[in-house]
C-alpha positions in Angstrom: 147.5 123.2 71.4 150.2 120.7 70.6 149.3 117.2 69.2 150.6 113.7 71.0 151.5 113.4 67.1 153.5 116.5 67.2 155.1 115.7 70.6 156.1 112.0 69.3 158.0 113.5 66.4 159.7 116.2 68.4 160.8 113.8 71.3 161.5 110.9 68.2 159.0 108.4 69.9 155.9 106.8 68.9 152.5 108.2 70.3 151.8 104.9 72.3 155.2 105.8 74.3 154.3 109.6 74.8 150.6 108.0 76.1 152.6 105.5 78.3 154.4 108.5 79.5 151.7 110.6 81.0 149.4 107.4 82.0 151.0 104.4 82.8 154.4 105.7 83.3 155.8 102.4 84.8 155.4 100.9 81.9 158.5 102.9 80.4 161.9 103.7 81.5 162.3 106.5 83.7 164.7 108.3 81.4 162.2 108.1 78.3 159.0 109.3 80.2 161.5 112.3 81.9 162.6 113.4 77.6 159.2 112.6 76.8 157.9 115.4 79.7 160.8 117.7 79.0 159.8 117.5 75.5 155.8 118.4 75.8 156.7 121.3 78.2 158.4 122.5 75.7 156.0 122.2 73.6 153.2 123.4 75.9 151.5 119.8 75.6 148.9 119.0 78.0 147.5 115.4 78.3 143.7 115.2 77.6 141.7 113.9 80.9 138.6 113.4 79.4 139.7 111.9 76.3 142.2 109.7 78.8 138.9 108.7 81.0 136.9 107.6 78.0 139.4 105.4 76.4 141.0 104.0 79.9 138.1 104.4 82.2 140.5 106.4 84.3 140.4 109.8 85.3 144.1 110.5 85.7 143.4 112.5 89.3 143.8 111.8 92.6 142.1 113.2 95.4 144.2 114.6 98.5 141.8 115.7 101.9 143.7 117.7 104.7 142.0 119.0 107.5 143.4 122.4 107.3 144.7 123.9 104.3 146.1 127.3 106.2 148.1 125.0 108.9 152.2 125.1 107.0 152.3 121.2 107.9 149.4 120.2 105.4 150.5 123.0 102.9 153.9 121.5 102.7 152.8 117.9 102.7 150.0 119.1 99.7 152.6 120.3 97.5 154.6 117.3 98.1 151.9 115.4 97.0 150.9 117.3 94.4 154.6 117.4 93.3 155.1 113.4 92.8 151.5 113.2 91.3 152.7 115.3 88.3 155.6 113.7 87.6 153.9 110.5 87.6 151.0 112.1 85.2 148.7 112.5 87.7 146.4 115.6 88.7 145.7 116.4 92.4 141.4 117.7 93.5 142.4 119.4 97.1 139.5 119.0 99.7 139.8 121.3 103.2 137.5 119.6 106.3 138.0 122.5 108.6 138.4 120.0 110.7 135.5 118.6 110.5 134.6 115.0 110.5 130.9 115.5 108.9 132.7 117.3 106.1 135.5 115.0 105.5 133.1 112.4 104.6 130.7 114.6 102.0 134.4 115.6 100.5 135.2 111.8 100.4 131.7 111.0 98.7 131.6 113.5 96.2 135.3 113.5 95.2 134.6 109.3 94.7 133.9 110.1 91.0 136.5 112.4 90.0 139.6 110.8 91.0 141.1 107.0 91.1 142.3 107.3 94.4 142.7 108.9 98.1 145.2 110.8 100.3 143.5 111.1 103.4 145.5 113.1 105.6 145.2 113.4 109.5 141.8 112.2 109.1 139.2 113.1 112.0 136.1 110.2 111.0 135.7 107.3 112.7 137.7 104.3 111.6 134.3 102.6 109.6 134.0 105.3 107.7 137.3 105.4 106.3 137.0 102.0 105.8 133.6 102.3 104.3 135.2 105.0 101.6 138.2 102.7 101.0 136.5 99.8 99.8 135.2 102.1 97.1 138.3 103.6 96.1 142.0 103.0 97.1 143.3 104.9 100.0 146.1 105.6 101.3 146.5 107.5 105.0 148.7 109.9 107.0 148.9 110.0 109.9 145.9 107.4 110.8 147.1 103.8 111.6 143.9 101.7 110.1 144.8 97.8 110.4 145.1 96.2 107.1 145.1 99.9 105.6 147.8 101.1 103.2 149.5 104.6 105.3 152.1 106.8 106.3 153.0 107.5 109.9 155.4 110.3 111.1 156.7 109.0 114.5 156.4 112.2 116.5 156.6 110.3 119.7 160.1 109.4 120.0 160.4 113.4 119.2 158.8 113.8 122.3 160.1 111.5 124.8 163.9 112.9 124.0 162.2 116.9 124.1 160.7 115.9 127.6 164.5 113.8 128.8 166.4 117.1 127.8 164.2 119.3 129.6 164.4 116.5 132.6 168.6 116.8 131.9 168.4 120.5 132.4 166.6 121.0 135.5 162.7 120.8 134.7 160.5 119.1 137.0 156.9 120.3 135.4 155.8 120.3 132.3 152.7 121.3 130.2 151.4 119.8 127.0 148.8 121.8 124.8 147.6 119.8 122.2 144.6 119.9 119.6 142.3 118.2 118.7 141.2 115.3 120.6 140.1 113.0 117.8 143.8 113.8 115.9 145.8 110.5 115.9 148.9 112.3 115.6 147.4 114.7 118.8 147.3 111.1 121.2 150.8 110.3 120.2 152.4 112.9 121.2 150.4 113.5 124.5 151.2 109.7 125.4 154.6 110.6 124.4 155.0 113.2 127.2 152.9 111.7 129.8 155.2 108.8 129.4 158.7 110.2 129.6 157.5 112.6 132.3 156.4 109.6 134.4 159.8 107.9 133.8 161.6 111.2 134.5 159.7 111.2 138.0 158.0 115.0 136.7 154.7 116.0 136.4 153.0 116.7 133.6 149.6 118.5 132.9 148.0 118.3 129.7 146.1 121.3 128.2 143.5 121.0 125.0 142.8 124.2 122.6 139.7 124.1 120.2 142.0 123.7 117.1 145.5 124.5 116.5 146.4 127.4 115.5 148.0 130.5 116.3 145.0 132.2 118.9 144.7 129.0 120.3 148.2 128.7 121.6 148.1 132.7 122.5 144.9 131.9 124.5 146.0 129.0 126.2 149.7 131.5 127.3 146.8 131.5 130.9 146.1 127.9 131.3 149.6 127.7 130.8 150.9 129.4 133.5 148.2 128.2 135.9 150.0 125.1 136.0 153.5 124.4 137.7 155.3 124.1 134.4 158.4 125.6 133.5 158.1 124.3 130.2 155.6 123.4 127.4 155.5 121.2 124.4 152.7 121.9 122.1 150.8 119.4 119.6 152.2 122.1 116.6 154.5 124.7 115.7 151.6 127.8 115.0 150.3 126.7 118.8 154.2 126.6 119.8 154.1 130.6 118.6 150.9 131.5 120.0 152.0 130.7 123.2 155.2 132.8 123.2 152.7 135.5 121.8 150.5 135.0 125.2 153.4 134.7 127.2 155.0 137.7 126.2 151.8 139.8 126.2 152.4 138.7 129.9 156.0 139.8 131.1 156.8 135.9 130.9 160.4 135.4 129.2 160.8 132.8 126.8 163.0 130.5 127.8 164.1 133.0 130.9 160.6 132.1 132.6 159.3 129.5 130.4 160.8 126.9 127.9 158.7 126.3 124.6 158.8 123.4 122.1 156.4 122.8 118.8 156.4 120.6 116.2 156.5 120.1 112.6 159.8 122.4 112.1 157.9 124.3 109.1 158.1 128.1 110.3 160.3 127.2 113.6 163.1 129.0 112.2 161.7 132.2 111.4 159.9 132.8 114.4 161.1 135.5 117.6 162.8 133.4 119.1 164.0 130.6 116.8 161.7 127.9 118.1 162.6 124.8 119.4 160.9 121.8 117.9 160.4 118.4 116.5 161.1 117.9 112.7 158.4 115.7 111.5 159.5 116.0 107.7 156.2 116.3 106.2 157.5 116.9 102.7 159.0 113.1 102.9 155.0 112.2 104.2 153.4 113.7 101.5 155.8 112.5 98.5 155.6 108.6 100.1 152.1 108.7 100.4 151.7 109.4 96.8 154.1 107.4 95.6 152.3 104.7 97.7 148.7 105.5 96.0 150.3 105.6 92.4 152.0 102.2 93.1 148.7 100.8 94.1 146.6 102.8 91.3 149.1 101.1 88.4 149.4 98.0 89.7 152.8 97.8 91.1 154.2 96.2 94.0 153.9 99.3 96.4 157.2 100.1 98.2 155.1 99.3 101.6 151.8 99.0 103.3 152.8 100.8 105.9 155.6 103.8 106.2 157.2 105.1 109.4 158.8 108.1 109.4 161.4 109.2 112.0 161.1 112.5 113.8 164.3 114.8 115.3 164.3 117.4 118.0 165.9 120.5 117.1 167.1 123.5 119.5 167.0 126.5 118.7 166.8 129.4 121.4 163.3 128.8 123.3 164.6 126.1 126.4 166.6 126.9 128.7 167.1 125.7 132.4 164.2 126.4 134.5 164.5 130.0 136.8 165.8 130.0 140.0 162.9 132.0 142.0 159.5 131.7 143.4 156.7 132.1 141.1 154.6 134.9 141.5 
């Protein structure tokens, strides 16, 4: 391996400046610490972590806990993360709940040593725990609004309401939400959000729960579904979104001929059959603030906020449609 001496002379710097670049890179301009990186790629130059630890008493990680690692919103938002963690010198420990609050707070507890700070993303625990682990280490949330917490928040809501107008514009007078799960913070949002345009729209509006969300869910739920009066549904995701065309489908029920769809997150709307309508949340944008929020806080810096609200769009694609004009069966 390549030497900091080695990537000093190659980059014509002094070792305390190719240090600065991978550990406090604040500290530098941004167009030295980017020759300095180009130069120790080049080189194949890693920055020792340990040795880093024992001279700074910092371990140079940074620990990032999603709920579910398979769902395309938290892989997208993870290498987001992951993406502005590197260029800042910073290593990323991933920690997968399931979902699970019990587990979120063992990954929590036994990540506390191993990293300098927290990403805490959709978090299911109660709001004294997160507290509890934040006053140990700094930590930053996603999708969780804490009072007097650092966080990011995607405003899906206003998605919503303007998903729920249209389908008001174009005829619909029912509509179904199917969201999951019922601790999410992100899940109440966007349930209020359709409860509340539907009331101002003069509609009605059922609201459905699946155990999780993901695919089977939404294809199981295709029968709760259409046990309501709806002619349209919003789900809490894009995977439930496309599990309910799935179920509908498997049941002669033409989306949007029969039934109007909507999702959100706009990760793998396009490539579904059909293009799915949905709400862009832009996670990547969530996951790169939220880091660059931690880091700010980890070096000292003013951060660029304390708190971070991101704006949402709908997008149509070719799963709404009017409502059908006969009796259903």
């Amino acid at each position: 391996m390549p030497t900091i001496k080695e990537v000093a002379e190659a980059a014509g710097v002094s070792r305390a400046t190719v240090s600065r670049a991978f550990g406090k890179p604040t500290l530098l301009n941004p167009a030295t610490v980017e020759h300095v990186r180009t130069i120790a790629r080049q080189l194949g130059y890693a920055p020792n972590q340990v040795a880093r630890a024992l001279s700074t008493g910092r371990a140079g990680n940074i620990g990032l806990i999603v709920p579910d690692i398979a769902n395309p919103f938290f892989s997208t938002l993870i290498r987001a993360a992951q993406a502005h963690a590197y260029t800042a010198g910073y290593s990323t420990i991933l920690g997968d709940s399931d979902e699970v609050p019990a587990m979120e707070d063992v990954l929590l507890g036994k990540l506390a040593p191993q990293v300098e700070g927290f990403i805490l993303a959709s978090p299911r625990l109660s709001m004294q725990r997160i507290k509890a682990h934040a006053s140990r280490r700094p930590l930053v949330l996603i999708n969780r609004d804490v009072a007097g917490m650092p966080k990011v928040l995607i405003d899906a809501a206003s998605g919503f309401e303007e998903a729920v107008d249209l389908l008001a514009s174009i005829g619909h007078r029912s509509v179904a939400y199917v969201g999951a799960p019922k601790a999410s913070w992100a899940n109440r949002q966007r349930q209020n959000a359709v409860l509340n345009a539907a009331g101002r729209q003069g509609m009605t509006a059922t609201v459905l729960h699946v155990p999780r969300p993901d695919h089977e869910a939404g294809r199981a739920s295709a029968a709760e579904v259409l046990a309501t009066s709806a002619t349209a549904v919003l789900a809490v995701d894009d995977l439930v979104a496309q599990g309910i065309v799935a179920g509908l489908n498997e049941r002669k029920i033409s989306v949007p001929g029969d039934m109007s769809v909507i999702g959100c997150d706009d990760i793998i709307a396009a490539t579904t059959h059909p293009p799915l309508s949905t709400i862009a949340v832009h996670c990547r944008d969530a996951g790169w603030r939220a880091a660059e929020l931690l880091i700010s806080i980890l070096n000292g810096s003013l951060p660029p906020a304390m708190k971070l609200i991101l704006k949402s769009d709908l997008v149509l694609r070719q799963t709404v449609a009017p409502p059908p004009h006969f009796q259903k069966r």
